[in-house]
mmCIF file as Biopython writes it, N, C-alpha, C and O atoms, coordinates in Angstrom:
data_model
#
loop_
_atom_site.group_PDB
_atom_site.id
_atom_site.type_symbol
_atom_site.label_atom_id
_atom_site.label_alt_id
_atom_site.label_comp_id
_atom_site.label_asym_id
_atom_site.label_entity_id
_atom_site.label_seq_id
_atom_site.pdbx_PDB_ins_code
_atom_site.Cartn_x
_atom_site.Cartn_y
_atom_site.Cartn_z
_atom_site.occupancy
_atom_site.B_iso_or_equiv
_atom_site.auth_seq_id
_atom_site.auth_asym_id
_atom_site.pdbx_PDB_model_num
ATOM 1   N N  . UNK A ? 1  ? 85.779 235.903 225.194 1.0 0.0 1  A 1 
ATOM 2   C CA . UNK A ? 1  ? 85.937 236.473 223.883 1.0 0.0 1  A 1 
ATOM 3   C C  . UNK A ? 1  ? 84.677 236.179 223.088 1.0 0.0 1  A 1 
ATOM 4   O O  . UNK A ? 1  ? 84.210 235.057 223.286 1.0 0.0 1  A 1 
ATOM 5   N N  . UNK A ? 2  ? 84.197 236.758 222.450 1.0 0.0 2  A 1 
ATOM 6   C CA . UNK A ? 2  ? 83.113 237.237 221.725 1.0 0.0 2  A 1 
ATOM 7   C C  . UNK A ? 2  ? 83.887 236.892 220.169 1.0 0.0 2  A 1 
ATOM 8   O O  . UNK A ? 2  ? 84.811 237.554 219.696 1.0 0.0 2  A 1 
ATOM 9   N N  . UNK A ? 3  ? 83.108 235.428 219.404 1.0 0.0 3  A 1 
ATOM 10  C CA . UNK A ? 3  ? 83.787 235.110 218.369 1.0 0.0 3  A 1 
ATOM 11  C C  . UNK A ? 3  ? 82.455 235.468 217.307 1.0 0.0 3  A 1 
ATOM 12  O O  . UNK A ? 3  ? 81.276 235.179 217.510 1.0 0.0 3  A 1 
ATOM 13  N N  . UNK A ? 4  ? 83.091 236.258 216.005 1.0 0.0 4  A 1 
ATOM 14  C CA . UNK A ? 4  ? 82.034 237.462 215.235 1.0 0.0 4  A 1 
ATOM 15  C C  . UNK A ? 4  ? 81.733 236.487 214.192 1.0 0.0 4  A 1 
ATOM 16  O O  . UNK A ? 4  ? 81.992 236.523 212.989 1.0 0.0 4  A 1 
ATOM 17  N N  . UNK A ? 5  ? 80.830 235.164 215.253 1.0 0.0 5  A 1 
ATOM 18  C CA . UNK A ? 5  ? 79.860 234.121 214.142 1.0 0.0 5  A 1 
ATOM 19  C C  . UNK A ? 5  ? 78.655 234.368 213.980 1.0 0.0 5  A 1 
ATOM 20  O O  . UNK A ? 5  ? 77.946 233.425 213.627 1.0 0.0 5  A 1 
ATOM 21  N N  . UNK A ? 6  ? 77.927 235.930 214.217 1.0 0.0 6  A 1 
ATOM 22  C CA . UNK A ? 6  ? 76.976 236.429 214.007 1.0 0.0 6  A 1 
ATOM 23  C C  . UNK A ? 6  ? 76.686 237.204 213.305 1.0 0.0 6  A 1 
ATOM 24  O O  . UNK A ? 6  ? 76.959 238.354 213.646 1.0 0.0 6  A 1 
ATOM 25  N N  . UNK A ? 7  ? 75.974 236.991 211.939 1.0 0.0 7  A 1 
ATOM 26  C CA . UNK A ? 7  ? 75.827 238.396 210.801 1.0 0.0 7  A 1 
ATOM 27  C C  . UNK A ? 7  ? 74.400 239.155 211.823 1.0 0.0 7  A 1 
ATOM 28  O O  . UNK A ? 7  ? 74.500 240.343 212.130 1.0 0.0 7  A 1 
ATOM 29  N N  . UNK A ? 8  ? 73.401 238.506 212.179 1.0 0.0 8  A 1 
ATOM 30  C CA . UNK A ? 8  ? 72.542 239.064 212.393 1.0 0.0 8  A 1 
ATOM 31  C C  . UNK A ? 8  ? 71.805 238.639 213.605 1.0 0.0 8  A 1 
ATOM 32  O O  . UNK A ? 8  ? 72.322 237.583 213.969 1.0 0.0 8  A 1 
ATOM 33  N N  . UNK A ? 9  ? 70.769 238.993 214.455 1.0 0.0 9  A 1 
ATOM 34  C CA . UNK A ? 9  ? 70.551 238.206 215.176 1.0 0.0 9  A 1 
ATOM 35  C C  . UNK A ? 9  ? 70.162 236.777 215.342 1.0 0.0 9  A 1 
ATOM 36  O O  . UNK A ? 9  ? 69.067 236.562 214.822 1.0 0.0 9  A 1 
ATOM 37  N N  . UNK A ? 10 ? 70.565 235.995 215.757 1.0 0.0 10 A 1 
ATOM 38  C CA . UNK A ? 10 ? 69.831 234.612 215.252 1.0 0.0 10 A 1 
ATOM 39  C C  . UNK A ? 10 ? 70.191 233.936 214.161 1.0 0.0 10 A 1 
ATOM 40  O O  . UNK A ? 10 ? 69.510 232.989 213.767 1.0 0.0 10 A 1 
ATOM 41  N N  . UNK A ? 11 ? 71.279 234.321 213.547 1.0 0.0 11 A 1 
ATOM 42  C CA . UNK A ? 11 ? 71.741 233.804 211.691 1.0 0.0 11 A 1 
ATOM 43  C C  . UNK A ? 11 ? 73.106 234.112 212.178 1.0 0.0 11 A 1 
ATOM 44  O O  . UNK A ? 11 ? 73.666 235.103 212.647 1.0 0.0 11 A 1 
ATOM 45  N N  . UNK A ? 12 ? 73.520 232.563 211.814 1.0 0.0 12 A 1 
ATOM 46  C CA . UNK A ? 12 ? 75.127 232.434 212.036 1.0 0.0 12 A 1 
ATOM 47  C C  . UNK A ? 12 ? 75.476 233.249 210.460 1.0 0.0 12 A 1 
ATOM 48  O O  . UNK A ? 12 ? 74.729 233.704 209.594 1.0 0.0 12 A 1 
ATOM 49  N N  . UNK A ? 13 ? 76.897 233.175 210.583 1.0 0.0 13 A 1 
ATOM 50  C CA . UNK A ? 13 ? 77.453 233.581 209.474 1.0 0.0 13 A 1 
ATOM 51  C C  . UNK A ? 13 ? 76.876 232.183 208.327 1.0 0.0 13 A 1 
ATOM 52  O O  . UNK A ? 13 ? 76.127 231.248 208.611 1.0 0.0 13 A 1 
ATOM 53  N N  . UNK A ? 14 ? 77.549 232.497 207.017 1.0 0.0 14 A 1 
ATOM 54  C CA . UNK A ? 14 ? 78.005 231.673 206.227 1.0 0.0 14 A 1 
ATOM 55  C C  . UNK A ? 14 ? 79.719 231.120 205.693 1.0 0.0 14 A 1 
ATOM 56  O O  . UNK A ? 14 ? 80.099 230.096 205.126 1.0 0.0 14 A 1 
ATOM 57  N N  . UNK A ? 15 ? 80.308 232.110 206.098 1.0 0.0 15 A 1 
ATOM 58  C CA . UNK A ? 15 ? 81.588 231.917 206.271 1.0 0.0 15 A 1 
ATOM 59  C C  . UNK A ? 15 ? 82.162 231.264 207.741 1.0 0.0 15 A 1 
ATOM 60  O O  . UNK A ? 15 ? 81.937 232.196 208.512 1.0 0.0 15 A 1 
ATOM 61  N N  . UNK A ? 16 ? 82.519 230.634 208.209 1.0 0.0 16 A 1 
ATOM 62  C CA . UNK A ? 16 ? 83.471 230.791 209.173 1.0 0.0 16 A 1 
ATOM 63  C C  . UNK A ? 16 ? 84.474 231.134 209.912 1.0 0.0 16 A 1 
ATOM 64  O O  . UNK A ? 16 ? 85.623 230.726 209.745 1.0 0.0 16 A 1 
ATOM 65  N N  . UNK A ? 17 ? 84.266 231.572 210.403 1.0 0.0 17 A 1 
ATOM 66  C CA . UNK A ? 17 ? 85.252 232.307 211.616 1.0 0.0 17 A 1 
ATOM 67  C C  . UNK A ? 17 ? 85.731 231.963 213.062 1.0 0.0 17 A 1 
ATOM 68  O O  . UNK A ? 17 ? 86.192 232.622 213.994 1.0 0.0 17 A 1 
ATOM 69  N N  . UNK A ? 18 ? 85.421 230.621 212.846 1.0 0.0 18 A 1 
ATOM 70  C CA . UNK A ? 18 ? 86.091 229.358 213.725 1.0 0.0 18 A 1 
ATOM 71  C C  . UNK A ? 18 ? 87.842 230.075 214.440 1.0 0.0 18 A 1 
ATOM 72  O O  . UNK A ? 18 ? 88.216 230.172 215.609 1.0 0.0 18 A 1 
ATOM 73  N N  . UNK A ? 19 ? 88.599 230.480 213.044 1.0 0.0 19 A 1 
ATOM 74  C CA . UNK A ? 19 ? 89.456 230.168 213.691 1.0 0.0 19 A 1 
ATOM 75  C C  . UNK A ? 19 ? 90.090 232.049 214.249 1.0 0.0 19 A 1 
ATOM 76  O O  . UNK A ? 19 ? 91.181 232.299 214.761 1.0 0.0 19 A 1 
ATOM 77  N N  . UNK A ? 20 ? 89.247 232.812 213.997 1.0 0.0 20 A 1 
ATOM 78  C CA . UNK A ? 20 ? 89.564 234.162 214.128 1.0 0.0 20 A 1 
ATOM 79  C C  . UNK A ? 20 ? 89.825 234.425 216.032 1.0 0.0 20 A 1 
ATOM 80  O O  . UNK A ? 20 ? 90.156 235.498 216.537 1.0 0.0 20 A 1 
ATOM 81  N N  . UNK A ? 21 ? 89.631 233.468 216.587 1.0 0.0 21 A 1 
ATOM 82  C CA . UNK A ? 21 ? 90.197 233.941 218.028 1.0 0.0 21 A 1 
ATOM 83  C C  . UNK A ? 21 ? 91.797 232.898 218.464 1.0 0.0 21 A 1 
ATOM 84  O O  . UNK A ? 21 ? 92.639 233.283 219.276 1.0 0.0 21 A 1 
ATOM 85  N N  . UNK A ? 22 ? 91.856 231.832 217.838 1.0 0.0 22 A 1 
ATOM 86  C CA . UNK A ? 22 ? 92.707 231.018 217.623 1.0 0.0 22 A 1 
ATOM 87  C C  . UNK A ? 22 ? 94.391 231.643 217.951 1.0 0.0 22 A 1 
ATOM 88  O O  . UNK A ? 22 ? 95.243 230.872 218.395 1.0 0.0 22 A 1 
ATOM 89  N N  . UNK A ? 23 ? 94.667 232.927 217.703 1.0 0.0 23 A 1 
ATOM 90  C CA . UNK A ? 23 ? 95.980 233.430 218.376 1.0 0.0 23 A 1 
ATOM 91  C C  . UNK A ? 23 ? 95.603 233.980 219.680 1.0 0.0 23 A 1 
ATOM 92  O O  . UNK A ? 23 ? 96.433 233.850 220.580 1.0 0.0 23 A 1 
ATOM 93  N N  . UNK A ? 24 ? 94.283 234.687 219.994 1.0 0.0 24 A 1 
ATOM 94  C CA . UNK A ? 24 ? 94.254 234.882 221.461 1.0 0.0 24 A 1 
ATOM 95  C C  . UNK A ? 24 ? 94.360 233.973 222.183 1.0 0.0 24 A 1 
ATOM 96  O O  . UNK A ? 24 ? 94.785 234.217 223.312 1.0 0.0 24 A 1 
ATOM 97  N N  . UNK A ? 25 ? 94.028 232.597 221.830 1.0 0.0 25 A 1 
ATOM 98  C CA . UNK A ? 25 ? 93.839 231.474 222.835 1.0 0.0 25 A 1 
ATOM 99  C C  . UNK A ? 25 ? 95.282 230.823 222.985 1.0 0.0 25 A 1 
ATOM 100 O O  . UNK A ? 25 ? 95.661 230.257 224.010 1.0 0.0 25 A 1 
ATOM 101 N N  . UNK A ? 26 ? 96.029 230.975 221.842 1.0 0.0 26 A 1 
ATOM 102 C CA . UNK A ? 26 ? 97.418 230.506 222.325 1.0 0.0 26 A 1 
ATOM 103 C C  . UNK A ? 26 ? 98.313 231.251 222.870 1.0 0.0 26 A 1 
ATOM 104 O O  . UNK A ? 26 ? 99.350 230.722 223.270 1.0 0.0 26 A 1 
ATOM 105 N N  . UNK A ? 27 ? 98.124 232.533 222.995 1.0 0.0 27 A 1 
ATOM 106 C CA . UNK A ? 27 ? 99.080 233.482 223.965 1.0 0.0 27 A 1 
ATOM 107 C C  . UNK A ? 27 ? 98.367 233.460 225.068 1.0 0.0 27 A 1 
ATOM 108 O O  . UNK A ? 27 ? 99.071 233.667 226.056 1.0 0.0 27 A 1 
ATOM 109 N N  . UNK A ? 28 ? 97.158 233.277 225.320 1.0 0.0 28 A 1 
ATOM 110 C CA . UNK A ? 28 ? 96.439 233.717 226.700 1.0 0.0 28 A 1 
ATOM 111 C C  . UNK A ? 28 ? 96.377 232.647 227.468 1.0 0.0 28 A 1 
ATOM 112 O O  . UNK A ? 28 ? 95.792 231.685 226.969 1.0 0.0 28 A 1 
ATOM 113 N N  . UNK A ? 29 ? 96.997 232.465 229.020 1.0 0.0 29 A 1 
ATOM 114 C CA . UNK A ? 29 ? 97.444 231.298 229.750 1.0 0.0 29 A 1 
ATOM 115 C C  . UNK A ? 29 ? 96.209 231.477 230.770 1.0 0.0 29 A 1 
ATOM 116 O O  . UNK A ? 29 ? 96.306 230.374 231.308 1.0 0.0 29 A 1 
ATOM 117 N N  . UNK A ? 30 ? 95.160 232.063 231.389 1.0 0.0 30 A 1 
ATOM 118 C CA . UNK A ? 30 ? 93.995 231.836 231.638 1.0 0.0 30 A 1 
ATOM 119 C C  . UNK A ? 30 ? 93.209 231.347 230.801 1.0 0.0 30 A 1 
ATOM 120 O O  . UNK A ? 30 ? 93.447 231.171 229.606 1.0 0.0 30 A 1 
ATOM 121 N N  . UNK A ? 31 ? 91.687 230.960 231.693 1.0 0.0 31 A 1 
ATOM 122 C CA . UNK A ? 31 ? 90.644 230.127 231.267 1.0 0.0 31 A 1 
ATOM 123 C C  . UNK A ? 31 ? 90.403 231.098 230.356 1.0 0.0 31 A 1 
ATOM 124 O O  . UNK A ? 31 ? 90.898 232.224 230.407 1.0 0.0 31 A 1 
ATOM 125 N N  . UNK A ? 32 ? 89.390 230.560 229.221 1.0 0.0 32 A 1 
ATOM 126 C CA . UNK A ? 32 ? 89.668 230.871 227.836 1.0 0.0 32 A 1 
ATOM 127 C C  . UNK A ? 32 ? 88.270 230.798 227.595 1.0 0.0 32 A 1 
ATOM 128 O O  . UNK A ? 32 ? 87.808 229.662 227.480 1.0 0.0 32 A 1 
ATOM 129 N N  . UNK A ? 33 ? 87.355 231.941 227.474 1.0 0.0 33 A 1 
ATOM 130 C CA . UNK A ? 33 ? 86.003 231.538 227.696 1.0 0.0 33 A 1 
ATOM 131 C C  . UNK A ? 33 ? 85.271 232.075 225.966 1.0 0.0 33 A 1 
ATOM 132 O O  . UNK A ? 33 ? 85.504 233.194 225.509 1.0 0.0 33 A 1 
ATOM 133 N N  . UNK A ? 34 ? 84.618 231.290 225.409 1.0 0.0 34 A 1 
ATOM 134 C CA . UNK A ? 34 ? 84.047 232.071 224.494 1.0 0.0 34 A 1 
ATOM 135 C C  . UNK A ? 34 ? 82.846 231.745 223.968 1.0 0.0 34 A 1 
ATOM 136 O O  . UNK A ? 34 ? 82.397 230.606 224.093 1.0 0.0 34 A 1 
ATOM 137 N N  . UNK A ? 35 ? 81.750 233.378 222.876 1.0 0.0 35 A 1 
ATOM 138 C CA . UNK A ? 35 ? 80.570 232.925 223.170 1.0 0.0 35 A 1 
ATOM 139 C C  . UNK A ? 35 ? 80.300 233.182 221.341 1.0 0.0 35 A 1 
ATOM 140 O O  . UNK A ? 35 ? 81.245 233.413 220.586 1.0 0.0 35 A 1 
ATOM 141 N N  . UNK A ? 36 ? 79.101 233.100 220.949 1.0 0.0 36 A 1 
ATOM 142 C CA . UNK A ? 36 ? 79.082 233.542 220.107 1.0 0.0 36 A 1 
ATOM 143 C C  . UNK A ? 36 ? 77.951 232.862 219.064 1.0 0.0 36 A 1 
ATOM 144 O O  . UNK A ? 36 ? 78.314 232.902 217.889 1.0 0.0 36 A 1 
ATOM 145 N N  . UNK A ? 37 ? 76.830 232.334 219.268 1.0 0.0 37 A 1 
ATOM 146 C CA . UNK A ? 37 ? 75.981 231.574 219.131 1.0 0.0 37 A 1 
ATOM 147 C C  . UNK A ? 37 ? 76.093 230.131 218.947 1.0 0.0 37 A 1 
ATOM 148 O O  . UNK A ? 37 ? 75.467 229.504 218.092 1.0 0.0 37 A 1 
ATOM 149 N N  . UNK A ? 38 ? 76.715 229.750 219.579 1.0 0.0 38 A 1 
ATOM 150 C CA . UNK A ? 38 ? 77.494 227.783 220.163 1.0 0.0 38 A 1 
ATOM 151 C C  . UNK A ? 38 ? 75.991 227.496 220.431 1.0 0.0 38 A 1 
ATOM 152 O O  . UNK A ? 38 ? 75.321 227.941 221.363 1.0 0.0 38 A 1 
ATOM 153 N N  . UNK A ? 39 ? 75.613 226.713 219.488 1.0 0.0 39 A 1 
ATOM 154 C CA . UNK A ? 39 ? 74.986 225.647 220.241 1.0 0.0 39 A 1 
ATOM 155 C C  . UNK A ? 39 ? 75.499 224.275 220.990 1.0 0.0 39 A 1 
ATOM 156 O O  . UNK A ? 39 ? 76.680 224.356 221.329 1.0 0.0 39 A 1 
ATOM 157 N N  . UNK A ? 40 ? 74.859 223.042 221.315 1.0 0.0 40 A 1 
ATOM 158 C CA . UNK A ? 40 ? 74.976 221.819 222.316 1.0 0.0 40 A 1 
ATOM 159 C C  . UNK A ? 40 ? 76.343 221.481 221.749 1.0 0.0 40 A 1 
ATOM 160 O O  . UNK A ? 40 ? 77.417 221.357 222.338 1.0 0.0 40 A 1 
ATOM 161 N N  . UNK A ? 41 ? 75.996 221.344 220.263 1.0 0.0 41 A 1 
ATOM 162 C CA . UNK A ? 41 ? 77.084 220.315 219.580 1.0 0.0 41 A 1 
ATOM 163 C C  . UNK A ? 41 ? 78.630 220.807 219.472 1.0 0.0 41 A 1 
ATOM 164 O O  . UNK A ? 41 ? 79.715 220.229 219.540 1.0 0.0 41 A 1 
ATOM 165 N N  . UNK A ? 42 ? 78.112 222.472 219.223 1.0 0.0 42 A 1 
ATOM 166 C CA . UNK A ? 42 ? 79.261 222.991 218.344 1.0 0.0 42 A 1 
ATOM 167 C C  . UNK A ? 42 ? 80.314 223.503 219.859 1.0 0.0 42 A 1 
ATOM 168 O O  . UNK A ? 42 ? 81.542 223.583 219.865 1.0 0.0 42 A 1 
ATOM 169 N N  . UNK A ? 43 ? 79.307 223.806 221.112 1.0 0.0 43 A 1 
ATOM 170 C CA . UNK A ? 43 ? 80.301 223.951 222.119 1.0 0.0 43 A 1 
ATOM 171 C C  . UNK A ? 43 ? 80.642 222.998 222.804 1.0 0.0 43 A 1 
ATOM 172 O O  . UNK A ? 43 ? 80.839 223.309 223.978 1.0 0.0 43 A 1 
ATOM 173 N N  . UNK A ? 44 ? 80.866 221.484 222.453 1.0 0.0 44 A 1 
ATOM 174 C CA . UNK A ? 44 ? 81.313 220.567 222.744 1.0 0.0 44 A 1 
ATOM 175 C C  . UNK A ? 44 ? 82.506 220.636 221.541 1.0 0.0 44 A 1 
ATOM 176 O O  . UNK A ? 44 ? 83.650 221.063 221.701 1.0 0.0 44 A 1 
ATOM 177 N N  . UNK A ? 45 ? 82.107 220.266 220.687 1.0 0.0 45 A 1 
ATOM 178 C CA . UNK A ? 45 ? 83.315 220.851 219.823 1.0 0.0 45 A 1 
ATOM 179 C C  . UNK A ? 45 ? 84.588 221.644 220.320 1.0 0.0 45 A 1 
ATOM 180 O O  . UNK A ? 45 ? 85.737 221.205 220.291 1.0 0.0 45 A 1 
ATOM 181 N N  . UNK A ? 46 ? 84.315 222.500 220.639 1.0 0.0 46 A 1 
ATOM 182 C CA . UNK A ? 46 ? 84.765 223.669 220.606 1.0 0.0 46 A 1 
ATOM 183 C C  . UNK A ? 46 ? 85.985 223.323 221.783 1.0 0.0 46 A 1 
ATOM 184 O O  . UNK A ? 46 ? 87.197 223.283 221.574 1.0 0.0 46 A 1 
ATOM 185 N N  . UNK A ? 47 ? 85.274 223.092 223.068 1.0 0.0 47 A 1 
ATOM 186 C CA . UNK A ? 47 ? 86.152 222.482 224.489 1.0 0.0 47 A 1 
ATOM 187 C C  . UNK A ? 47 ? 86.600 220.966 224.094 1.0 0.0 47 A 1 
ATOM 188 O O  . UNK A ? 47 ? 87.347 220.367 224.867 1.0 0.0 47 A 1 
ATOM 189 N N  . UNK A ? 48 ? 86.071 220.232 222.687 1.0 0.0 48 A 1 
ATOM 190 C CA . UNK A ? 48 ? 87.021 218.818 222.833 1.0 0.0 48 A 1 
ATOM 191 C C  . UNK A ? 48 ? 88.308 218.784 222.247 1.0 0.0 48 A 1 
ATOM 192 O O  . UNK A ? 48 ? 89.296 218.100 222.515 1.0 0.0 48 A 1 
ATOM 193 N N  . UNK A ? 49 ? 88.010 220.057 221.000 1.0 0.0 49 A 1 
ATOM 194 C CA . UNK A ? 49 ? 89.526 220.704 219.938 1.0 0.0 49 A 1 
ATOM 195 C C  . UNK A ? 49 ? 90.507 221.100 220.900 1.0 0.0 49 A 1 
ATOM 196 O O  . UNK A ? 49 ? 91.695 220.873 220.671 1.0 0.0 49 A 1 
ATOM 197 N N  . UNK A ? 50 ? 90.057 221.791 222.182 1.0 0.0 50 A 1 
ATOM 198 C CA . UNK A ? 50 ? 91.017 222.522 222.492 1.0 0.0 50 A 1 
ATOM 199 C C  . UNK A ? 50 ? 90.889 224.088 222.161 1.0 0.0 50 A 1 
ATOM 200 O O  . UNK A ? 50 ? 91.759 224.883 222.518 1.0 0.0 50 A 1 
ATOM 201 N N  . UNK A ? 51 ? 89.658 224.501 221.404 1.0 0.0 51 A 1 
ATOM 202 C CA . UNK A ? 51 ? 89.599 225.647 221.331 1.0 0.0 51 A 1 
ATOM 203 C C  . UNK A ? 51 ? 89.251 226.559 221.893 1.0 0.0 51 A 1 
ATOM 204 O O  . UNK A ? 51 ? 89.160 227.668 221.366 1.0 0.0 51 A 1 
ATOM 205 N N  . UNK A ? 52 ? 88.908 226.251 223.386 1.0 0.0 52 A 1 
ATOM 206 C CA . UNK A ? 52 ? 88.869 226.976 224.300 1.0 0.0 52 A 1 
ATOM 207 C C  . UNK A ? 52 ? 88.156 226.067 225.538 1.0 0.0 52 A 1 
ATOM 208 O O  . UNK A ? 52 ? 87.367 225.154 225.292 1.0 0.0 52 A 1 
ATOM 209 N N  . UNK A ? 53 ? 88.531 226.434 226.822 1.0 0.0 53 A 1 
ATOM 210 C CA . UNK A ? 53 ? 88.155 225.951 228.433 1.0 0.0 53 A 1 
ATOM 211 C C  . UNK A ? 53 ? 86.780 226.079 228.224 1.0 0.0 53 A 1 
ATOM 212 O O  . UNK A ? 53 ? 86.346 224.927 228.188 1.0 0.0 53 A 1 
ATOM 213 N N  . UNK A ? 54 ? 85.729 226.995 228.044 1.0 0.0 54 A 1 
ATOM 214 C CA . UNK A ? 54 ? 84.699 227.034 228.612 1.0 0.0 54 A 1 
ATOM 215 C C  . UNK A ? 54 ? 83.784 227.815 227.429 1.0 0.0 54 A 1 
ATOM 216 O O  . UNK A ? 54 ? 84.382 228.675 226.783 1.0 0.0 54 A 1 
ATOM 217 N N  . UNK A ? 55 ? 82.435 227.576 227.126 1.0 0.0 55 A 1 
ATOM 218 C CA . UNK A ? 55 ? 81.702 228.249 225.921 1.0 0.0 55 A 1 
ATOM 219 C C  . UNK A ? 55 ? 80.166 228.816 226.920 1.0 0.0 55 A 1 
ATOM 220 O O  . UNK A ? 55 ? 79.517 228.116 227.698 1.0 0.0 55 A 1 
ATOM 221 N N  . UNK A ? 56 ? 79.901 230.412 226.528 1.0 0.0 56 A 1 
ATOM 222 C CA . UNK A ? 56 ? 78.978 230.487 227.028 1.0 0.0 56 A 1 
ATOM 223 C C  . UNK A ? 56 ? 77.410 231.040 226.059 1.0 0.0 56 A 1 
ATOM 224 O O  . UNK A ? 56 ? 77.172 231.681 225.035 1.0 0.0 56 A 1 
ATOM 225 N N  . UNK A ? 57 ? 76.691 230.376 227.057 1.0 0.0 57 A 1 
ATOM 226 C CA . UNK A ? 57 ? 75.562 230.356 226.394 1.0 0.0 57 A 1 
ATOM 227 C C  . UNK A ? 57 ? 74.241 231.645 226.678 1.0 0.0 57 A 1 
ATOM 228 O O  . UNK A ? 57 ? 73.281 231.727 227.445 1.0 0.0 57 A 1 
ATOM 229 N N  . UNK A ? 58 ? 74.843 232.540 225.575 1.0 0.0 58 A 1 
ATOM 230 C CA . UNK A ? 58 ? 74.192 234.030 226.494 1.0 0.0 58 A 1 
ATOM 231 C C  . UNK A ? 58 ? 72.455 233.848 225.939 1.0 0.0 58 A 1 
ATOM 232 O O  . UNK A ? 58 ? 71.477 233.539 226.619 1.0 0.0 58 A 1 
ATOM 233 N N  . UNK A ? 59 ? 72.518 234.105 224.763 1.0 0.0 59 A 1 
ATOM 234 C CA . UNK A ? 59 ? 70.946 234.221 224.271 1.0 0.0 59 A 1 
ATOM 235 C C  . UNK A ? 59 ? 70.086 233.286 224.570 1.0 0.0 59 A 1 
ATOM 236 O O  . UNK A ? 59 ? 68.982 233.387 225.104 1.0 0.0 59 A 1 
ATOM 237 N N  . UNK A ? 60 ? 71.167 231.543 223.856 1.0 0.0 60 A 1 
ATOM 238 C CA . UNK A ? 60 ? 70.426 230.709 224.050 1.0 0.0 60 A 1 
ATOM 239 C C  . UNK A ? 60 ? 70.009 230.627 225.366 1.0 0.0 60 A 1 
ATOM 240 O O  . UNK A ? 60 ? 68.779 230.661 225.337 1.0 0.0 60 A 1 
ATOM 241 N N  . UNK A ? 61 ? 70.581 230.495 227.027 1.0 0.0 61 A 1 
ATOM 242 C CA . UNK A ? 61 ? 70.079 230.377 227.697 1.0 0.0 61 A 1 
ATOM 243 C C  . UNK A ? 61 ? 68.984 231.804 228.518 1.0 0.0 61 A 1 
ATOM 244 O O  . UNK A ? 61 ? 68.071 231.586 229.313 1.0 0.0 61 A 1 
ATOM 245 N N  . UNK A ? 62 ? 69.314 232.822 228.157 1.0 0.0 62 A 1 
ATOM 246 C CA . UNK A ? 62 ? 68.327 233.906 228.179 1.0 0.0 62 A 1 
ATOM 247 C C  . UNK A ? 62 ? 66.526 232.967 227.823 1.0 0.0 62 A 1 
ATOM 248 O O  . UNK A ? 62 ? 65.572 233.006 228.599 1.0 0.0 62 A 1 
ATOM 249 N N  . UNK A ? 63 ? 66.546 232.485 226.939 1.0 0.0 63 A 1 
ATOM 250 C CA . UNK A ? 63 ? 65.344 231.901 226.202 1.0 0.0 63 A 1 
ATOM 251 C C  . UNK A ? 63 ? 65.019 230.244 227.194 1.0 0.0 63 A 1 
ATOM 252 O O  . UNK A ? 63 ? 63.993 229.652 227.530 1.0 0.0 63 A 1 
ATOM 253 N N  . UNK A ? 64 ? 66.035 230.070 227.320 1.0 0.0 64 A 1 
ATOM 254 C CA . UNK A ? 64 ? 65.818 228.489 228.213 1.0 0.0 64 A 1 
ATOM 255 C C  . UNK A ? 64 ? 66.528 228.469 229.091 1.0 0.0 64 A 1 
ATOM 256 O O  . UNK A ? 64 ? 67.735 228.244 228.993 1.0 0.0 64 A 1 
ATOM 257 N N  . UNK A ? 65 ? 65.753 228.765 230.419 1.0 0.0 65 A 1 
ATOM 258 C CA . UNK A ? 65 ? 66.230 229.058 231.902 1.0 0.0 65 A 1 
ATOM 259 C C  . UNK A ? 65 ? 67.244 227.939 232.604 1.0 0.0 65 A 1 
ATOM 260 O O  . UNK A ? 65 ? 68.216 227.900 233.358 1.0 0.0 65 A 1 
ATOM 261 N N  . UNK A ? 66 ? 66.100 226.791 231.623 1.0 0.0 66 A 1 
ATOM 262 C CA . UNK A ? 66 ? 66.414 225.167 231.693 1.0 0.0 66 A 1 
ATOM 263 C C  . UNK A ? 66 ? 67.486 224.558 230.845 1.0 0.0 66 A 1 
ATOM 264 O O  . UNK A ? 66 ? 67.562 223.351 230.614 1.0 0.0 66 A 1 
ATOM 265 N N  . UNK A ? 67 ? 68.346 225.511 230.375 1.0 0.0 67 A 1 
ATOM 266 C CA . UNK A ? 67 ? 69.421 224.958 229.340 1.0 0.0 67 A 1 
ATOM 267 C C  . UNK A ? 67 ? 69.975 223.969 229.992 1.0 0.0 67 A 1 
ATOM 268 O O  . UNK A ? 67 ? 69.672 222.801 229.746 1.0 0.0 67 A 1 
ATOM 269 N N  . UNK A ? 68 ? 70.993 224.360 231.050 1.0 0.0 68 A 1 
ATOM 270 C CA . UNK A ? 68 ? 71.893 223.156 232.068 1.0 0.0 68 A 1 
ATOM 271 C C  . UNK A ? 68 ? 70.976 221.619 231.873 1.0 0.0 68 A 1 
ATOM 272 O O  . UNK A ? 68 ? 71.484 220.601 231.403 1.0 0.0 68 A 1 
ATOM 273 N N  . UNK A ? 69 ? 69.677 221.716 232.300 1.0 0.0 69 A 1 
ATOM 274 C CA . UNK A ? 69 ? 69.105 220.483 232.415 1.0 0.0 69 A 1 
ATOM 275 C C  . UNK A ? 69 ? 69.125 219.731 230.763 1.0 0.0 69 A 1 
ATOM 276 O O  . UNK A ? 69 ? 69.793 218.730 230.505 1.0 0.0 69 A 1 
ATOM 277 N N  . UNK A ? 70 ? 68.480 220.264 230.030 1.0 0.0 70 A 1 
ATOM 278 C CA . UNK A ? 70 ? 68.145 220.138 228.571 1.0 0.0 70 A 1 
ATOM 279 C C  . UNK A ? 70 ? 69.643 220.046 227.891 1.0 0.0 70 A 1 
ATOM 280 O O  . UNK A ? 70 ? 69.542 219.797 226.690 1.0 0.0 70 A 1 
ATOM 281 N N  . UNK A ? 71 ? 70.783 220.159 228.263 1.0 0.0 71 A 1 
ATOM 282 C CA . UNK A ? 71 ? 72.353 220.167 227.592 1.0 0.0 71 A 1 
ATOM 283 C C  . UNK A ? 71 ? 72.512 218.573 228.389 1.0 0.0 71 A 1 
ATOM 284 O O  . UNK A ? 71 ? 73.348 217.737 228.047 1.0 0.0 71 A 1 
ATOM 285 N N  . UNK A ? 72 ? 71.421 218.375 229.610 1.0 0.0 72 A 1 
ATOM 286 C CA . UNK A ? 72 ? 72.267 217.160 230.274 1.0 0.0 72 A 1 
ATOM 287 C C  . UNK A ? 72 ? 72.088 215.502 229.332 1.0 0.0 72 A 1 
ATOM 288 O O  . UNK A ? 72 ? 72.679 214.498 229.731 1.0 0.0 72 A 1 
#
């Protein structure tokens, strides 16, 4: 799921919208994947709340091949 914390490219919102996927994730009994400009901190966050299994890292790692290593 694609969470709409992006006004523009590269510029999170100013509002939050944290919790706008929050009913998909409690009806949906598969892995629960979501992206949406998460950085290190905030997609640790994200999998320690419970707000979802897995966060992916599209742009940022587009730009750093080496993310996996550099997240370690």
């Amino acid at each position: 799921m694609i969470e709409p914390r992006m006004v523009k490219e590269l510029n999170k919102s100013d509002t939050t919208t944290k919790w706008s996927l929050m009913p998909i994730r409690k009806v949906f009994k598969g892995t629960f994947i979501v992206a949406g400009g998460y950085d290190k901190c905030e997609g640790n966050d994200a999998i320690a709340n419970g707000d979802t299994d897995l966060v992916a890292y599209g742009r940022l790692f587009l730009a750093n091949p080496d993310l996996p290593k550099r997240f370690e």
